[in-house]
Structures are given as structure tokens and as C-alpha cells.
C-alpha positions as CSV (number, residue, x, y, z in Angstrom):
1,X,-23.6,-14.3,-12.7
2,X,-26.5,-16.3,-11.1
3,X,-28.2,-15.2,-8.3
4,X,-27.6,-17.7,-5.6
5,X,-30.1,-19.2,-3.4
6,X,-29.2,-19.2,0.4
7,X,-28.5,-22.5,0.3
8,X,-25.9,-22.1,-2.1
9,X,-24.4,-18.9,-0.4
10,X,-23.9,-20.6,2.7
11,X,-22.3,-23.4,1.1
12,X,-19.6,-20.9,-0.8
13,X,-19.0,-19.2,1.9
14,X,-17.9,-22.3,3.9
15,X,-16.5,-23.5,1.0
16,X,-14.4,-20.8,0.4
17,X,-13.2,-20.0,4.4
18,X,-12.3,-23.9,4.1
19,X,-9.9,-23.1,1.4
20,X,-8.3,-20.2,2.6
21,X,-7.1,-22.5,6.1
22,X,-6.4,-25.6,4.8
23,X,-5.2,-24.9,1.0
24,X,-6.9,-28.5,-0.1
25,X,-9.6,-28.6,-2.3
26,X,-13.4,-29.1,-0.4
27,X,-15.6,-32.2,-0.7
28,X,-19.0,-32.9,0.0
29,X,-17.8,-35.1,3.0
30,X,-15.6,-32.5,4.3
31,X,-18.3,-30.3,4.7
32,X,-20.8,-32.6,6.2
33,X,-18.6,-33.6,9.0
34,X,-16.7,-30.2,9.6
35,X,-19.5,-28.3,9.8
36,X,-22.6,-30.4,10.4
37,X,-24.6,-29.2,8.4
38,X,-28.4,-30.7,8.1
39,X,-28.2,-31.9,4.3
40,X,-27.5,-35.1,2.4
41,X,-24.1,-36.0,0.6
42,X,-25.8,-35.7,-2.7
43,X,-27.6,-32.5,-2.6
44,X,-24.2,-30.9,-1.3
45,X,-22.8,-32.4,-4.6
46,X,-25.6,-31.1,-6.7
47,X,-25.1,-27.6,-5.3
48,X,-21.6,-27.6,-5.4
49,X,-21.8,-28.7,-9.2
50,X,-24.4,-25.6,-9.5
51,X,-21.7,-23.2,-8.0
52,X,-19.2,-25.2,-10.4
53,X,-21.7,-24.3,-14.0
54,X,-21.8,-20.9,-12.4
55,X,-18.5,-20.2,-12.3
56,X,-18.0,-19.7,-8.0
57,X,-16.1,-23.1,-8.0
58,X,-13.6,-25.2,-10.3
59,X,-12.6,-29.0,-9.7
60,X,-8.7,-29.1,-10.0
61,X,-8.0,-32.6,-11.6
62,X,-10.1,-35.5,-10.7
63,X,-10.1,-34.7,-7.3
64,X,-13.5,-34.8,-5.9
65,X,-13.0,-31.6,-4.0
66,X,-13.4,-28.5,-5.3
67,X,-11.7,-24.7,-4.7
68,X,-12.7,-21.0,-5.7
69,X,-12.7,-19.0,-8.6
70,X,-11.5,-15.3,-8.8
71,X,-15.1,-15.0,-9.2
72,X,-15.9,-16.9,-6.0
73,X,-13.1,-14.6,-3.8
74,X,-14.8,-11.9,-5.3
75,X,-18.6,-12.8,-3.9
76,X,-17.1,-14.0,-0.6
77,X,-15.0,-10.4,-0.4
78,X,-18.2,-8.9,-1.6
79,X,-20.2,-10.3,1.2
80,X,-17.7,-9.6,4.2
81,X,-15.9,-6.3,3.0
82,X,-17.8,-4.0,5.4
83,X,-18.8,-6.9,8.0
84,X,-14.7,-8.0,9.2
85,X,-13.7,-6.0,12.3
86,X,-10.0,-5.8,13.6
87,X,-10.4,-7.6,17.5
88,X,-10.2,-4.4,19.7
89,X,-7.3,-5.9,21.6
90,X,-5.6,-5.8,18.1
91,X,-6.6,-2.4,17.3
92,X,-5.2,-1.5,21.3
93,X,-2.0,-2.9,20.1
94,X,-1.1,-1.5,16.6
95,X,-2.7,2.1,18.0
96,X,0.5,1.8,20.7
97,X,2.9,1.4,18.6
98,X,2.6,4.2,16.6
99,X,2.0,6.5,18.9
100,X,5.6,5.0,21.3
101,X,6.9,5.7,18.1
102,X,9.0,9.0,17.0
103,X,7.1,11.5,15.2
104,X,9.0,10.3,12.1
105,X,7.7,9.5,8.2
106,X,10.4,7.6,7.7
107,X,9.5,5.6,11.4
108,X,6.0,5.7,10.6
109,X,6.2,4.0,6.9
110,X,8.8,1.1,8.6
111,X,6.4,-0.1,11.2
112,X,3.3,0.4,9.1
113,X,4.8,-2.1,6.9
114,X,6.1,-3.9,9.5
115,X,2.6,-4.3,11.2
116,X,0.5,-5.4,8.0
117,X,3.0,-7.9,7.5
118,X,2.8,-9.5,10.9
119,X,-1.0,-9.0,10.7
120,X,-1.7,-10.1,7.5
121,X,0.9,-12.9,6.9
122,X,1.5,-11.5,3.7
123,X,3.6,-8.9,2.1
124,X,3.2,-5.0,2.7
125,X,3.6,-2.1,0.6
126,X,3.6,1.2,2.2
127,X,4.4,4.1,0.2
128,X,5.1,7.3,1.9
129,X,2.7,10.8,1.8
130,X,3.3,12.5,-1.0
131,X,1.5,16.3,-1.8
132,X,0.5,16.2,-5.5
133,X,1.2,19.8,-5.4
134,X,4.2,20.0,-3.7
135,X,5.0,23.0,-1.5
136,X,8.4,24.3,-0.3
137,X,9.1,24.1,4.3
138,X,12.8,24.6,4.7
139,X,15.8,23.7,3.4
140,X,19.5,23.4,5.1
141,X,23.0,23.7,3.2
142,X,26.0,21.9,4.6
143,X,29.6,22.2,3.8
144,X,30.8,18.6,3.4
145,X,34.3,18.9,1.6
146,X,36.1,21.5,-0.3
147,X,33.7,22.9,-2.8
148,X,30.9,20.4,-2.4
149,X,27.4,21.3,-0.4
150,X,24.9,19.0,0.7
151,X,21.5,20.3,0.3
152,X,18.6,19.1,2.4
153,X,15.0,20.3,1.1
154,X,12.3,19.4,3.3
155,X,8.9,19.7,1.7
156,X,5.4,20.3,3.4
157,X,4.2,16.9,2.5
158,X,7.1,15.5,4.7
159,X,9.0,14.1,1.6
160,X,12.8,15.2,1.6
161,X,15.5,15.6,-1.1
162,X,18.8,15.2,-0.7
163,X,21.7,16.1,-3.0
164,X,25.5,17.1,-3.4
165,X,26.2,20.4,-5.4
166,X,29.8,21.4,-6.6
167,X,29.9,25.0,-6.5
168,X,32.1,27.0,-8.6
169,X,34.2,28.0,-5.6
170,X,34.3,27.1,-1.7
171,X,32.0,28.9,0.4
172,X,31.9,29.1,4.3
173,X,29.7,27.6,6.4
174,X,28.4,30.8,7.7
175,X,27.4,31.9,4.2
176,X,25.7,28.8,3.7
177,X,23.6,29.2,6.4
178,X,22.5,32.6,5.6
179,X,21.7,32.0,2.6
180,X,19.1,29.0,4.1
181,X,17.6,31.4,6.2
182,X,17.1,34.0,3.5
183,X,15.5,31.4,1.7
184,X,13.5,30.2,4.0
185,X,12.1,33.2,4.8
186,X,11.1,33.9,1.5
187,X,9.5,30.8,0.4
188,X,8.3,29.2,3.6
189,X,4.8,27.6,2.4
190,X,4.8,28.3,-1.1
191,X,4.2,26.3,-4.7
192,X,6.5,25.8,-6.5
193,X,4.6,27.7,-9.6
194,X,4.4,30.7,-6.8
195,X,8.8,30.3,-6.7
196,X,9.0,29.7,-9.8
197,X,7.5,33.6,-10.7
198,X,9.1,35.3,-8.1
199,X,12.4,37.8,-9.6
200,X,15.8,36.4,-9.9
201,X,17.3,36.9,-6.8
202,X,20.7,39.6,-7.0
203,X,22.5,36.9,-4.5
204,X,24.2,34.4,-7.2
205,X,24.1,31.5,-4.5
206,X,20.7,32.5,-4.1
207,X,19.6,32.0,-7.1
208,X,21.6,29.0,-7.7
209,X,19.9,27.8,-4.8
210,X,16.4,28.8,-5.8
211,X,17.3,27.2,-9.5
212,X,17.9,23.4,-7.6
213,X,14.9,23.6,-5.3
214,X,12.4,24.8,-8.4
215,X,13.8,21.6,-10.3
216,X,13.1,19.0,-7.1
217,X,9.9,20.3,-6.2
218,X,8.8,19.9,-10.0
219,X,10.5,16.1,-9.8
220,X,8.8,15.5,-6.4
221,X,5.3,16.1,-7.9
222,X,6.1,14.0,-10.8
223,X,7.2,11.0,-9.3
224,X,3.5,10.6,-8.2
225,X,4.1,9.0,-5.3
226,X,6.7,8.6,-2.7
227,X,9.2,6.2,-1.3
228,X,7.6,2.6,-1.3
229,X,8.4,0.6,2.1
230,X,7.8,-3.2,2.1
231,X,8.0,-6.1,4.6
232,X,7.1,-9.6,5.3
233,X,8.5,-11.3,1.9
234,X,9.6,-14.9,3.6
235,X,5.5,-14.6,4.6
236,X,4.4,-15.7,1.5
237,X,7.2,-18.2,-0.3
238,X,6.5,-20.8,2.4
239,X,2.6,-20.8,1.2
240,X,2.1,-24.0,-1.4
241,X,1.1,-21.6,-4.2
242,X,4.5,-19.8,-4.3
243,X,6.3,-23.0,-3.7
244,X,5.0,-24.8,-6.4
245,X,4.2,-22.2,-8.9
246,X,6.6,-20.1,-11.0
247,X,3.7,-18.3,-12.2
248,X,3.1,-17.2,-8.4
249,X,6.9,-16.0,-7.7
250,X,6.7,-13.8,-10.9
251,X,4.3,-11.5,-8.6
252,X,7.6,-11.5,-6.0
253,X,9.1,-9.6,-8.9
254,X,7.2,-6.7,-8.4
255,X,8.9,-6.0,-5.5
256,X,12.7,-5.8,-7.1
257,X,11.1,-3.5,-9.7
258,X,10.3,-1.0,-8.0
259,X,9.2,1.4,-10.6
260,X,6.6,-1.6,-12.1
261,X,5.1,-1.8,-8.6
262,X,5.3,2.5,-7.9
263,X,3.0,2.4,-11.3
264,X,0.6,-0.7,-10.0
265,X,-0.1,1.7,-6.8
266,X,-0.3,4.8,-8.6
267,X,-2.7,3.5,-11.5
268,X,-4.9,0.9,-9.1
269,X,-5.8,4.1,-6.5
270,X,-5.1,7.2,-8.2
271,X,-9.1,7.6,-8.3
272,X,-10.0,6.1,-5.1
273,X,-11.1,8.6,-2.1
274,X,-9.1,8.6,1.0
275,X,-9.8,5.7,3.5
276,X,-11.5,3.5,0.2
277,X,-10.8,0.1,0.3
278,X,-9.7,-2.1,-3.0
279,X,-9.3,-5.4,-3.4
280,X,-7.6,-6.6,-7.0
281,X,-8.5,-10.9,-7.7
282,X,-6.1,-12.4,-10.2
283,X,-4.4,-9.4,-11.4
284,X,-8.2,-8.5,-12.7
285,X,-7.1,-9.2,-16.5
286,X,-4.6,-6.4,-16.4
287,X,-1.7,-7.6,-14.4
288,X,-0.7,-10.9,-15.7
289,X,1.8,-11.3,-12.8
290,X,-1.0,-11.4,-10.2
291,X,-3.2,-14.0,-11.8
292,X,-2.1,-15.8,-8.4
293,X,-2.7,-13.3,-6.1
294,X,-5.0,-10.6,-4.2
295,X,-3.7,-7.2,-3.0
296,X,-5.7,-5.0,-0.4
297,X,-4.9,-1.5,-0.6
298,X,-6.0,1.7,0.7
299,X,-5.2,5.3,0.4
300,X,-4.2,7.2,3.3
301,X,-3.7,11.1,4.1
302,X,-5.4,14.3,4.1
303,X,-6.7,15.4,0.5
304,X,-5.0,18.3,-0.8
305,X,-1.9,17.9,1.5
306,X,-0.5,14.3,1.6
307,X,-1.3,11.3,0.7
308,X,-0.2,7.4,0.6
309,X,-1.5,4.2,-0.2
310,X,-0.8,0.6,1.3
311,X,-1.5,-2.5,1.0
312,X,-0.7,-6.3,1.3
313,X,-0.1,-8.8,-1.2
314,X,-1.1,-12.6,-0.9
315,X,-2.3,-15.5,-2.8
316,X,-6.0,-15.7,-3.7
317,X,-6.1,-17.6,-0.6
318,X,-5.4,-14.6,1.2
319,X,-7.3,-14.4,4.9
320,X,-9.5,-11.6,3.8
321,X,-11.3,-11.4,6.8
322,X,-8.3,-10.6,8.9
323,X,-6.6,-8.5,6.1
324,X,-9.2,-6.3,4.7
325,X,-9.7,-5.0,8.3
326,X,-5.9,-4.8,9.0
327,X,-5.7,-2.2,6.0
328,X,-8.5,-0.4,6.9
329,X,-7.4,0.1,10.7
330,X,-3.5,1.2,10.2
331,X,-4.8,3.4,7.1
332,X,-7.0,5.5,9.3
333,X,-4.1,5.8,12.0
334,X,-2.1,7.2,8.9
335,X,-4.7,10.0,7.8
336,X,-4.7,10.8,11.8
337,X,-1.3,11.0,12.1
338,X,-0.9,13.3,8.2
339,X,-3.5,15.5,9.6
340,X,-1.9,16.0,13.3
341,X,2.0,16.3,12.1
342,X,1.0,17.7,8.4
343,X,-1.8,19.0,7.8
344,X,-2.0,20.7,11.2
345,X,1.4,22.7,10.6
């Protein structure tokens, strides 16, 4: 790409933050009147058909007026990424509501969600922490019916597993319970490699036990990431690209599919720090069911322990300058929030 002059930066730039709030392509005119700026008609033309040959700006039809590139979005998110600032009334606000919340993961991931999407206008995906290297906390066996048990395995990364086991005969509650504590007692903090090596237990529930919790640790750390929470869909199928555009409501899809959009998040941060920032233009010639769209995400967590990424999904015409900072804000509360209730145990 060019370098731009100033001249033509400051014209981009307005260009651009025209787009994103009125959704109609920008003219010469437009640009003149709306924002008075101290240049003729025609040399606004010629620089906007210099931004045009250099790829910042296209001209849809015949209109006169023209609208952004992916390359454009990507110099004007370029150019405010650090400098956009969540209002500190806003910050006051979100900050509030997570800490009236419960100290729950489950509570936490719902209004996370919840919040980006009411901030952003656009829709959120929140998955929750998950510890690549799962350890073992507690687990609890309930007698439901007859000879079926409901076992609850909590890990230290705050994901649980659920499941119902038939066991070859009925066993007491009591027994149940012991059994959980004996368990618990032995394993309390450890990998699942460490479990894994220790000697079969003499206890035949035991070790049936200890069999079922080595094989949902081992799934837990390879689904990769946890449960995904979204919000905010009827956001974005009111905007004019996702009314008129097929193209643009393929993107929607992601969100029935879950496992397509577990692998977007997995493969788009897996070697971004904590707290990083990334903002994907037009599917950036990977995803051909974003070439209509931006996503913001960010990880979350405490390396080594937990972490989570989130994120918002939009059309290009995203409002980058509220969401970017959105992201960045309730990510941060995240990572405090791992560190106090997770990390800290």
C-alpha cells in the first residue's frame, strides 16, 4: 500500500466513520457540508479517486459516493486500536454488574455475553475458561434411580462434567458418598497424567470411578475450549447488510454450528497472549463466510490455569471505536475475576 499524505488520512478516516453511521456510500458534497472542511469539491474528488487507485475506497455502482475496502477498515482499525477508550461511566456500569453478580462461571459467561451485545450492537461469543491442562477439584456421586449414579466432576479450571453411570448393581447413598470423599482426598489438585499413574485402587467402585474421571479430564483438555455462550443475534439481521445479503446471513450460520465456530476461536487465538486484541476484516481470505463481516476478540484468563476468548461479530461496518474497547474492558474483568475465584484457590 501507499503511504498516505495527511490530507488523504483525514479524508479516510471521515470517510470511513461516515460509513459506519449512516450505511450510504460518501460523496465529495457530503463531506464538504458535514464536516466543513476548508477544501474545494474537486480536490476532494481527486483524493478520494487517489484512495479509490489505492485500494482504501471502492465506488459501488454509478453512485458518486464511495465506501471502504477491507483494506480501508483495516488502516482506520490500525489507526484507533490503542486510541478508543470505553467512557468511564460505561466502564462504572459493566464493572457493577459483575461484581452484583453470583460468583458463578456459568453467570459470569451469560452476562458477559449479554453485555457485549448490548454494547456492541452486534453478536457475542463468550466461551468459557478452560485449563489446557486440566486438573482434577472434586467430584460428587448421586443416587438418582435404581442402579443409575449421577456423577458431577468439577475441574480446577471451573469446567464441570456431568454424566449418568449404570452400575452393575444398586449401591447406597452412603457408599456413594464415601467413596467421593476417598477420592477426593486422593486426587484433590492433580493432572490427570499424575491419576492416571497412580495403583489401581483395591475398592472396585473406586476404580471404576477413577477409570470415568481419567477419561473426562482427557476429553476436557481435548475439546480445546469450553462451552461457547452467545447473545444479541436480532442485533445484526435488522442491519442493511444482512437484510439484503445472503452472503452476509451465511456468517449467522456459524452460530448453529457450533463446532465450525468452537474451531474459528480456537484457530484465530490459540497464539495470541492474554488480554491481545484481534480484529479479523472479511473473513481475512480464510473464512469465506465472513467476507461480510469483522469479529473482535480477545483472550481472557490466567496463563497456565484458565483461559477464554470473546468476542463480537458485526458487519464491516462494525462501530470499531465503541467495540474494540468494549472487548478490551469486559476481557480484563474476566482475567480479574479467573485469577481471584481460580487461580487464587
Amino acid at each position: 500500500m501507499h503511504e498516505l499524505t495527511e490530507r488523504q488520512k483525514t479524508l479516510l478516516l471521515l470517510i470511513i466513520r461516515d460509513y459506519i453511521e449512516s450505511a450510504q456510500p460518501v460523496g465529495s458534497k457530503r463531506l464538504m457540508e458535514h464536516y466543513h472542511l476548508n477544501l474545494s469539491s474537486a480536490t476532494i474528488r481527486n483524493e478520494m479517486a487517489m484512495l479509490t487507485e489505492m485500494g482504501y475506497l471502492r465506488q459501488p455502482h454509478t453512485s458518486a459516493g464511495r465506501v471502504p475496502t477491507e483494506e480501508g477498515y483495516r488502516y482506520f482499525v490500525s489507526q484507533m486500536m490503542n486510541q478508543a477508550v470505553l467512557p468511564e461511566s460505561v466502564q462504572r456500569t459493566i464493572s457493577h454488574q459483575f461484581h452484583q453478580s453470583r460468583p458463578d462461571v456459568d453467570q459470569w459467561m451469560t452476562l458477559a455475553a449479554s453485555i457485549l451485545a448490548h454494547q456492541s450492537q452486534g453478536v457475542s461469543m463468550v466461551t468459557a475458561p478452560h485449563a489446557q491442562k486440566a486438573k482434577y477439584k472434586h467430584v460428587e456421586l448421586i443416587s438418582t434411580q435404581g442402579r443409575q449414579v449421577l456423577m458431577v466432576l468439577v475441574m480446577a479450571g471451573g469446567e464441570v462434567s456431568q454424566q449418568i453411570l449404570t452400575l452393575a448393581e444398586p449401591v447406597s447413598q452412603e457408599r456413594l458418598s464415601q467413596t467421593a470423599a476417598r477420592l477426593n482426598a486422593l486426587l484433590s489438585g492433580l493432572p490427570v497424567d499424575a491419576i492416571a499413574a497412580l495403583p489401581a485402587r483395591s475398592d472396585a467402585l473406586d476404580q471404576d470411578i477413577l477409570t470415568l474421571i481419567i477419561q473426562d479430564i482427557r476429553r476436557a483438555e481435548d475439546r480445546g475450549s469450553g462451552e461457547i455462550y452467545t447473545d444479541g443475534l436480532t442485533n445484526v439481521l435488522s442491519e442493511p447488510e444482512f437484510v439484503e445479503s445472503d452472503e452476509a446471513r451465511r456468517a449467522l450460520k456459524l452460530f448453529e454450528e457450533r463446532s465450525t465456530l468452537q474451531e474459528l476461536l480456537a484457530r484465530t487465538t490459540i497464539n495470541s497472549n492474554v488480554g491481545a486484541l484481534q480484529v479479523l476484516i472479511g473473513g481475512e481470505g480464510e473464512w469465506e463466510e465472513l467476507r461480510q463481516c469483522s469479529i473482535v476478540l480477545a483472550r481472557y484468563g490466567v496463563p497456565g490455569i484458565a483461559t477464554g476468548t470473546l468476542g463480537v461479530l458485526g458487519p464491516m461496518r462494525m462501530s470499531y471505536a465503541r467495540t474494540i474497547p468494549t472487548v478490551r474492558y469486559v476481557a480484563g474483568l474476566l482475567s480479574d475475576l479467573v485469577n481471584d475465584t481460580i487461580a487464587g484457590e
